[in-house]
LOKE-841637 format. One record per residue (C-alpha): residue number from 1; x, y, z. Coordinates in Angstrom, 1 decimal. Example, Ala and Ser with C-alpha at 12.3 -4.5 7.8 and 13.67 -1.06 7.14 Angstrom:
@nr:1	x:12.3	y:-4.5	z:7.8;
@nr:2	x:13.7	y:-1.1	z:7.1;
This chain:
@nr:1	x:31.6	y:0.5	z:-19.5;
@nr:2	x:28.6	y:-1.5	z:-17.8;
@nr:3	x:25.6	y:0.9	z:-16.8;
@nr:4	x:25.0	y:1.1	z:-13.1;
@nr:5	x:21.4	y:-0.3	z:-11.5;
@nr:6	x:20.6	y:0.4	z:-8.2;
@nr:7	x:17.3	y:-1.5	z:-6.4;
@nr:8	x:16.1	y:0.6	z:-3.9;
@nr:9	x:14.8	y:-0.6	z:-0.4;
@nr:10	x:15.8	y:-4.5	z:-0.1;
@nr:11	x:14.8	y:-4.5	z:3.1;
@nr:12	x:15.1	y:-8.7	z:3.0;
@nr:13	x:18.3	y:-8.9	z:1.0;
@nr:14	x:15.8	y:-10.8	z:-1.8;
@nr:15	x:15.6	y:-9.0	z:-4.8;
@nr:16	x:18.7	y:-10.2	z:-6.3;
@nr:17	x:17.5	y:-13.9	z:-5.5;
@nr:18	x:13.7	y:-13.1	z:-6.5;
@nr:19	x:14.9	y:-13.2	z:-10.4;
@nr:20	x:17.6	y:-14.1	z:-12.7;
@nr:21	x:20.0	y:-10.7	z:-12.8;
@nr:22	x:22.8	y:-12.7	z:-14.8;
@nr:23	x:20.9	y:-12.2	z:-17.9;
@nr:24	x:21.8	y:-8.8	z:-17.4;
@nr:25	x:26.0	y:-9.2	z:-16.4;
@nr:26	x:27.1	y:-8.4	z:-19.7;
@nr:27	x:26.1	y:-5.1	z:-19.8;
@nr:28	x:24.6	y:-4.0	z:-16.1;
@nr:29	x:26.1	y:-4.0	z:-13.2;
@nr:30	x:23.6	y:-4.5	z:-10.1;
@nr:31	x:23.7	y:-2.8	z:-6.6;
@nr:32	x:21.0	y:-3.5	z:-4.2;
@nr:33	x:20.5	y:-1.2	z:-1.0;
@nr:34	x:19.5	y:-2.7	z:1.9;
@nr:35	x:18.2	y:0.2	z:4.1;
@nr:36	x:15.7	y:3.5	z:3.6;
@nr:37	x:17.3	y:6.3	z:1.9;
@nr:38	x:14.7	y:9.1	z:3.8;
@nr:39	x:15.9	y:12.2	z:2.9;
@nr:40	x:16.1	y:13.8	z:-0.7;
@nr:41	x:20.0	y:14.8	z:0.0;
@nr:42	x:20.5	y:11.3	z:1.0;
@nr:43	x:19.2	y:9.8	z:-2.3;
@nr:44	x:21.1	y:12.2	z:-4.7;
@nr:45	x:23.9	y:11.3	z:-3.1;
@nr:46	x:23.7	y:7.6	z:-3.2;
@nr:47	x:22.1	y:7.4	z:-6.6;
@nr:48	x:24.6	y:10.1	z:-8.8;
@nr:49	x:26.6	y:7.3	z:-10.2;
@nr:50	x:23.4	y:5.2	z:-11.3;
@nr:51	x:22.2	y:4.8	z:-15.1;
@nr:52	x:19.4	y:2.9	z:-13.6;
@nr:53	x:17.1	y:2.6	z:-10.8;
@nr:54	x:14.8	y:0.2	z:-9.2;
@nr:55	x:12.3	y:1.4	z:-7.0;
@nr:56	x:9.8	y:0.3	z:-4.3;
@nr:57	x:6.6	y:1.3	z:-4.5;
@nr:58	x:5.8	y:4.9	z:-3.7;
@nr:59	x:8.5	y:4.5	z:-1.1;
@nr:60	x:11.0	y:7.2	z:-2.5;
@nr:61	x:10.0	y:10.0	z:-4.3;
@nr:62	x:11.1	y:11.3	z:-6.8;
@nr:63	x:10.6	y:14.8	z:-8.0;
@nr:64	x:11.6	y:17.0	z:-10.9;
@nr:65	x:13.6	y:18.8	z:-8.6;
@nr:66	x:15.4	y:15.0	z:-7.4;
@nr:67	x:15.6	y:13.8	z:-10.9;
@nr:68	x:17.5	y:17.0	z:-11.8;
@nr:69	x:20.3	y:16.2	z:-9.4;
@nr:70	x:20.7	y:12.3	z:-11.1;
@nr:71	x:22.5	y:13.4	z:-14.4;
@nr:72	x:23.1	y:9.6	z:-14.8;
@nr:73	x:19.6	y:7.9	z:-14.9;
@nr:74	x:18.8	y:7.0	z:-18.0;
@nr:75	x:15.8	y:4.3	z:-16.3;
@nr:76	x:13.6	y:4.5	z:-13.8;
@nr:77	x:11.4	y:1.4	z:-12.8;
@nr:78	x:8.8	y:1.3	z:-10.3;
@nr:79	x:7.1	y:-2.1	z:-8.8;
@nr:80	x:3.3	y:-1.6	z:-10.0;
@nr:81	x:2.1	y:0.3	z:-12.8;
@nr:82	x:1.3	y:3.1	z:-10.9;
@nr:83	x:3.6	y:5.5	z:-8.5;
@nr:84	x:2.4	y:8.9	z:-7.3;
@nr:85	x:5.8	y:9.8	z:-5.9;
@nr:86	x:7.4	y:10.1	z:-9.3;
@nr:87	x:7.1	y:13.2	z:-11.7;
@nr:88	x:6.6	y:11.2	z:-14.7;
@nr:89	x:6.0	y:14.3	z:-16.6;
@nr:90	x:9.2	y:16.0	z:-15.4;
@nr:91	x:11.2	y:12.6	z:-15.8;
@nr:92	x:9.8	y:12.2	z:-19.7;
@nr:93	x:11.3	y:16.0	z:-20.2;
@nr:94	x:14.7	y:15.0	z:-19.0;
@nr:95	x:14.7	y:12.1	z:-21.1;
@nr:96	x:14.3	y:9.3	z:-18.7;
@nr:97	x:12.3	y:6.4	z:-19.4;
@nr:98	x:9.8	y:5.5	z:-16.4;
@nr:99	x:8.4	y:1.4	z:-16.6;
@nr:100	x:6.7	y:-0.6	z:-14.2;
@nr:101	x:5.9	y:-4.1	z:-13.5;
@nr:102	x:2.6	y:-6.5	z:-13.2;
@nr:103	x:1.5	y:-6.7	z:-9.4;
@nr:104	x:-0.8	y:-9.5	z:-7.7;
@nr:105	x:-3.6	y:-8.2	z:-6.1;
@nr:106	x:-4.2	y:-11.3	z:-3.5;
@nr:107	x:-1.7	y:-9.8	z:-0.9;
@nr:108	x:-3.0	y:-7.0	z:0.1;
@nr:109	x:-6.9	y:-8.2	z:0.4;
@nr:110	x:-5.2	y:-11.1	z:2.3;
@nr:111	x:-3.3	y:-8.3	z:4.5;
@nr:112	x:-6.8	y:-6.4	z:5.0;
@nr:113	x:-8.5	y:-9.4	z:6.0;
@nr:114	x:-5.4	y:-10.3	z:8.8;
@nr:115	x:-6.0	y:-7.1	z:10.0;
@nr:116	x:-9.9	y:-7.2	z:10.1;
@nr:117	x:-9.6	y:-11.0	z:12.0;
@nr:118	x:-6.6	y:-9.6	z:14.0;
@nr:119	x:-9.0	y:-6.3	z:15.1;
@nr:120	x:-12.0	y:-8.7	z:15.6;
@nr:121	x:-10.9	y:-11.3	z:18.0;
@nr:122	x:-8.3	y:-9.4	z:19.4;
@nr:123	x:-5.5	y:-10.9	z:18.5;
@nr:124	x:-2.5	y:-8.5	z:19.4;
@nr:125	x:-3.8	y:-7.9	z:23.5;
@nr:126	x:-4.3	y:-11.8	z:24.1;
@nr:127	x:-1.2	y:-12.7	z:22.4;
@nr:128	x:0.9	y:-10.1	z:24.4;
@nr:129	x:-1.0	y:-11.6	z:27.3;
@nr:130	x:0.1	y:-15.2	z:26.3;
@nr:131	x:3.8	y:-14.5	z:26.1;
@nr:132	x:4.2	y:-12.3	z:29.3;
@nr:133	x:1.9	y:-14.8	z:31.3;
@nr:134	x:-0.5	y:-12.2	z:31.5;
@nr:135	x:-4.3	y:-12.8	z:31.9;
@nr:136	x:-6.0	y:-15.5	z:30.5;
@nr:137	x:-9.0	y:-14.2	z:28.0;
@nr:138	x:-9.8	y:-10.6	z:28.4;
@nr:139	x:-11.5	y:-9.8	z:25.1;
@nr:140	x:-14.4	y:-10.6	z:23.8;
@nr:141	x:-14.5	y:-11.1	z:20.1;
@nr:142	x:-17.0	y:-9.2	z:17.3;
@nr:143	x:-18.4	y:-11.5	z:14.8;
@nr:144	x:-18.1	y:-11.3	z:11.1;
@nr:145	x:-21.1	y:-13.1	z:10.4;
@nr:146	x:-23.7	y:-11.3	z:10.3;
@nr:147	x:-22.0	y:-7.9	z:10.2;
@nr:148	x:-21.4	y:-5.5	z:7.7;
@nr:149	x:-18.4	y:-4.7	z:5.5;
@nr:150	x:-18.2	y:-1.1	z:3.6;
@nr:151	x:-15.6	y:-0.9	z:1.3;
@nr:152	x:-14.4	y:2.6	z:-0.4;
@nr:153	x:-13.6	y:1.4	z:-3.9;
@nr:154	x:-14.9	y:-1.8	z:-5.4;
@nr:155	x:-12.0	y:-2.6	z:-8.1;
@nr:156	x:-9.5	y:-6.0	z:-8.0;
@nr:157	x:-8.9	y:-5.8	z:-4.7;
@nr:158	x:-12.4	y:-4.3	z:-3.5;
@nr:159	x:-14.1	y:-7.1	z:-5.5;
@nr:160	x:-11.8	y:-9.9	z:-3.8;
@nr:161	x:-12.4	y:-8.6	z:-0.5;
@nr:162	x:-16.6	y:-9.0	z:-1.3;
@nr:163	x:-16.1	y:-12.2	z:-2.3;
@nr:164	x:-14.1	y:-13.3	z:1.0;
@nr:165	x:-16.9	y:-11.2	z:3.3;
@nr:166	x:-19.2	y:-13.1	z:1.5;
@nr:167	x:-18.0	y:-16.4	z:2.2;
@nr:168	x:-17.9	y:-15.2	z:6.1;
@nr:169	x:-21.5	y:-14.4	z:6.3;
@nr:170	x:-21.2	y:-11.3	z:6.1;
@nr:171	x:-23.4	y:-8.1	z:4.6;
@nr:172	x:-21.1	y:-6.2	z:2.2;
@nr:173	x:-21.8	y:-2.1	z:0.8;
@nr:174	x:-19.9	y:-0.4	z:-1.4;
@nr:175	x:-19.1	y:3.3	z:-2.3;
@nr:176	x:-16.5	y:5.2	z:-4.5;
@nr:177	x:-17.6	y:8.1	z:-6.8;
@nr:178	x:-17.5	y:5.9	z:-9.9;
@nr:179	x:-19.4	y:2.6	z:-8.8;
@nr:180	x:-22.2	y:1.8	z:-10.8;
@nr:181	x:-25.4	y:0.1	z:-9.5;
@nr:182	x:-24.7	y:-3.1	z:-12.7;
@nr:183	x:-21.1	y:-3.1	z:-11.1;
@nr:184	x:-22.0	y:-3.8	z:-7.5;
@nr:185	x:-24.7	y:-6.1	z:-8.7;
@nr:186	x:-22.3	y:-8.0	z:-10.8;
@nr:187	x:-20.3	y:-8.5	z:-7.3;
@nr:188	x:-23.2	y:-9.2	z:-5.6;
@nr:189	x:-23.1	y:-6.3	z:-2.7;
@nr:190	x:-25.2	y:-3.1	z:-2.6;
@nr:191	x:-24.2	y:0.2	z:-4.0;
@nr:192	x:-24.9	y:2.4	z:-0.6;
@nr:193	x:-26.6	y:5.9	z:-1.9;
@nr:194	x:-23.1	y:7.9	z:-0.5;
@nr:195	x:-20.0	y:7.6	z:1.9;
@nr:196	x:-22.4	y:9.2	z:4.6;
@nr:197	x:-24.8	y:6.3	z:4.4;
@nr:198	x:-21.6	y:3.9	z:4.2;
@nr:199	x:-20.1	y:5.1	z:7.0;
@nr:200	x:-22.8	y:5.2	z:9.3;
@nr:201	x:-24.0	y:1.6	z:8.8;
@nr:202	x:-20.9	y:-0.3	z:8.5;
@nr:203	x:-19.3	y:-2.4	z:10.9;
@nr:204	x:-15.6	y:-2.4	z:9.5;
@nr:205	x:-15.0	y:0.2	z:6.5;
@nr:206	x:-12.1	y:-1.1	z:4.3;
@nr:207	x:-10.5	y:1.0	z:1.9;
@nr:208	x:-9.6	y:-0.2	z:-1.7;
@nr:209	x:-8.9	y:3.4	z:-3.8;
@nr:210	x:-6.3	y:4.6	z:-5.8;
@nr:211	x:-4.5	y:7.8	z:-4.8;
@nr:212	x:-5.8	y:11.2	z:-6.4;
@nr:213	x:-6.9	y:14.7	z:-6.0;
@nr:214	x:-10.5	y:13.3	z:-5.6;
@nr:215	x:-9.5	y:10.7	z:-2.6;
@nr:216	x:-7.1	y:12.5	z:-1.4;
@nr:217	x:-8.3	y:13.3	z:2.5;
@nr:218	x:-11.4	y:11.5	z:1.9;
@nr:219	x:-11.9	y:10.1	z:5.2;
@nr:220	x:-11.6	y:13.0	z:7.6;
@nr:221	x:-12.7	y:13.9	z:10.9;
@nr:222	x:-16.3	y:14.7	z:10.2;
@nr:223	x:-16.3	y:11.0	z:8.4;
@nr:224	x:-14.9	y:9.6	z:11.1;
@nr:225	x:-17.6	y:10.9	z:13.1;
@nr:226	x:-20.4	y:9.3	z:10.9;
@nr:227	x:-19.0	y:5.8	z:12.0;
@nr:228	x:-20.5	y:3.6	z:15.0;
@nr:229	x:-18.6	y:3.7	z:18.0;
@nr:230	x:-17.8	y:0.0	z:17.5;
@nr:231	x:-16.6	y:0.4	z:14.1;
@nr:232	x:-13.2	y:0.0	z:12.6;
@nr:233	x:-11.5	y:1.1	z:9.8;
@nr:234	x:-9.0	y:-0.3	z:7.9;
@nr:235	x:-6.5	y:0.9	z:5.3;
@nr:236	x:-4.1	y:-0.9	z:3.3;
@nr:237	x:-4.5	y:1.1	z:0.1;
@nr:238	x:-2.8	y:4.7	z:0.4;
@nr:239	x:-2.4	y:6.2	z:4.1;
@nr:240	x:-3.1	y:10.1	z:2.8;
@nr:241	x:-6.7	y:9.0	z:2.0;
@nr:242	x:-7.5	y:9.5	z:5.4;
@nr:243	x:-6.7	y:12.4	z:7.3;
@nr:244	x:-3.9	y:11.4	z:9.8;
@nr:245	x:-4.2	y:13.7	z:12.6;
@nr:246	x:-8.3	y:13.4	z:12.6;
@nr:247	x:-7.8	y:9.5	z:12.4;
@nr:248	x:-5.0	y:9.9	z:15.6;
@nr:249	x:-7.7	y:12.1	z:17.6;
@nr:250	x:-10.8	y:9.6	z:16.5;
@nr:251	x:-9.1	y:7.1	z:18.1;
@nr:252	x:-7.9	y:8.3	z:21.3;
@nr:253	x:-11.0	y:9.9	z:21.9;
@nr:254	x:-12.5	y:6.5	z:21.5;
@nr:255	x:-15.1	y:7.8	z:18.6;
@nr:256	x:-14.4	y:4.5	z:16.5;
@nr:257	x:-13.5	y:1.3	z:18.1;
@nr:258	x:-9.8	y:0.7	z:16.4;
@nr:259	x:-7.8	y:0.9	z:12.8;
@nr:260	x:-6.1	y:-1.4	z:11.2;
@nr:261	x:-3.3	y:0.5	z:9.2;
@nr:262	x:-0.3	y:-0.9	z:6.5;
@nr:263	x:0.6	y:2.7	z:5.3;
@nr:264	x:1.7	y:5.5	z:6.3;
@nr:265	x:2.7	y:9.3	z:5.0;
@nr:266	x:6.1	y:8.7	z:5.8;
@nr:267	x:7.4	y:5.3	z:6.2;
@nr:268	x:9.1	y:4.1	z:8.0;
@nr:269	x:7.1	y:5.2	z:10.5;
@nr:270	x:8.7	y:7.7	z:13.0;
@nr:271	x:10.0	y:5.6	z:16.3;
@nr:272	x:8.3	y:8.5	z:18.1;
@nr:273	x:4.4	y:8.3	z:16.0;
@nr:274	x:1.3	y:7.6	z:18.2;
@nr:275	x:0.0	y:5.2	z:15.6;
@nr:276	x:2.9	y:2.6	z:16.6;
@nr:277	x:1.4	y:2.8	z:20.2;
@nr:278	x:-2.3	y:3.6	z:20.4;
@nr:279	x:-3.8	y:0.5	z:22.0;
@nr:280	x:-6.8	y:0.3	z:19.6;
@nr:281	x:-4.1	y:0.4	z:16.3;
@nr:282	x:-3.3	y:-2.9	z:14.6;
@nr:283	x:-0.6	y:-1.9	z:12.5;
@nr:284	x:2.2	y:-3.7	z:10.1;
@nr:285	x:4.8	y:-1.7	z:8.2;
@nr:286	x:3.4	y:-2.1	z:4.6;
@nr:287	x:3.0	y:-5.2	z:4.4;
@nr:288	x:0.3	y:-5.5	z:1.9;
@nr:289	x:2.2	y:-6.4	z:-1.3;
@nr:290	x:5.5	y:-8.2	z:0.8;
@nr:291	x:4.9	y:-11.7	z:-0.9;
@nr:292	x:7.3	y:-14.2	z:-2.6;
@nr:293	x:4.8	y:-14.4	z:-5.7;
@nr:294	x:4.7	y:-10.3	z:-5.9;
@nr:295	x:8.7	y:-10.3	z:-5.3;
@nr:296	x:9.2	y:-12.7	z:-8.2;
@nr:297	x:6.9	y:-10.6	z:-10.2;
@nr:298	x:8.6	y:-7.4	z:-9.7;
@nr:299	x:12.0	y:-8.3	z:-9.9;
@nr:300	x:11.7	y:-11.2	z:-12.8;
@nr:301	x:9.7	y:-8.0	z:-15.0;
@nr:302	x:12.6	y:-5.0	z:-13.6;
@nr:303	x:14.8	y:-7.3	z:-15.4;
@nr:304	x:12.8	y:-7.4	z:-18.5;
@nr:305	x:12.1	y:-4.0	z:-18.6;
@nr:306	x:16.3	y:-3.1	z:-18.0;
@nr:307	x:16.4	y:-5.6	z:-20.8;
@nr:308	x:14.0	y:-4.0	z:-23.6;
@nr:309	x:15.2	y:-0.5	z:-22.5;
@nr:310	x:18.8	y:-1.9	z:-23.5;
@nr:311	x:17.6	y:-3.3	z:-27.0;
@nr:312	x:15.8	y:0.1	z:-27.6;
@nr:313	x:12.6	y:-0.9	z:-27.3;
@nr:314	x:11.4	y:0.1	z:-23.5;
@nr:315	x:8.3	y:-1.8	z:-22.5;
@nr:316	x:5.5	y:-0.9	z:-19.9;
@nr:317	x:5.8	y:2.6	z:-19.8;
@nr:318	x:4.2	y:4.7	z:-17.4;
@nr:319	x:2.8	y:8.0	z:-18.9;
């Protein structure tokens, strides 16, 4: 009998066209779902019958107490080589192999700086205006040249955004609790003396960090406090490193000027979440990594990691 994949979370019906899954006919058979699976129940159920599953992102979790339930899965991939939201521990114990894939890390700087732009010249109110024959011009826009960019981690992505700030015009700071003074040097910004000083000089604060214990909650409400009234953060990188309900009173108190936000604690968001309809949010439903080149990547590797797993040989391992 053919073992049973499931690809979790094709929102755009593409994965199946995004790389070639007839390599695979012989032995696999492929399912992709097409909507959200949000509740642990609703997962076990879907997924019981699987050998093999395909996952997006940190979308789904996946818990010792979840994997337990799946008596079937044999594979688990994830998109990325890294994913908080599963036990890879618990998974190891039970005998399932957990791989990821290679990732791009142009889309999300690119989505970080569509949100700056988008924050900076008001590009959400005067468009709304423009189609409902609203107003003409009722915002007046904040210049990148000349300002300052803090960014909270200074890795791939961190690096790339310096580079683009740079070629704005504008000053660029960085800060994580790792960042050496050769490394910010070698990307040509200044290492600021802490997130304090950061915070309080910076213009837009972008943040580039990976998801731990240590970032976890890092921007909370007295950090949202050190920033300028006519600041903005931004935060395509992991939506629990900033506190959500100090972030939701910052802003409608006014205490920062706006956020631009592509996560979120629970996605999809809740119809019924503030952050869909504060005025001063520019938000996009994870769009950071949506791109045809990350698509191919993911799916065209998930096929070579079912592959090797097949031949007995399971390749890029998460541990």
């Amino acid at each position: 009998m053919k073992l049973k994949c499931a690809i979790l979370d094709d929102y755009q019906k593409a994965a199946l066209t995004m790389a070639d899954w007839t390599v695979l006919s012989d032995a696999v058979e492929v399912t992709a779902i097409h909507r959200h699976l949000a509740q642990e129940d609703e997962v076990a159920e879907a997924l019981r019958d699987y050998d093999i599953v395909v996952a997006m992102r940190e979308r789904t979790p996946f818990p010792d107490r979840l994997l337990a339930r799946l008596d079937r899965l044999k594979l688990l991939i994830t998109s990325g080589m890294r994913n908080a939201s599963i036990d890879v521990a618990a998974a190891a114990r039970r005998g399932i192999a957990v791989c990821g894939t290679g990732s791009c890390s142009e889309p999300p700087a690119e989505l970080a700086w569509a949100l700056i732009l988008g924050l900076a010249r008001g590009l959400m109110p005067e468009s709304q205006a423009m189609r409902a024959g609203g107003p003409w011009q009722q915002t007046i826009g904040m210049d990148l040249n000349g300002s300052t960019l803090g960014l909270l981690g200074l890795g791939k992505i961190g690096g790339r955004m310096a580079r683009i700030a740079q070629a704005f015009g504008m000053k660029v700071v960085a800060w994580s609790q790792n960042l050496t003074p050769d490394k910010a040097e070698a990307a040509g910004v200044r290492l600021a003396a802490s997130k304090e000083e950061l915070l309080a000089e910076s213009d837009f604060v972008s943040i580039h960090l990976v998801l731990s214990d240590r970032t976890r909650g890092l921007i909370g409400a007295e950090e949202l406090a050190r920033m300028r009234p006519s600041a903005y953060l931004i935060n395509t990188s992991r939506a629990p490193i900033v506190d959500r309900e100090a972030l939701v009173n910052a802003l409608r108190a006014g205490r920062i000027a706006g956020a631009g936000l592509d996560v979120f604690e629970i996605e999809p968001l809740p119809a019924d979440d503030p952050l869909r309809t504060l005025p001063s949010v520019l938000a996009t439903p994870h769009l950071g990594y949506v791109t045809r080149n990350n698509y191919e990547v993911y799916f065209r590797e998930a096929v070579e990691d079912i592959a090797a797993f097949l031949a007995g040989a399971p390749i890029r391992q998460l541990s």
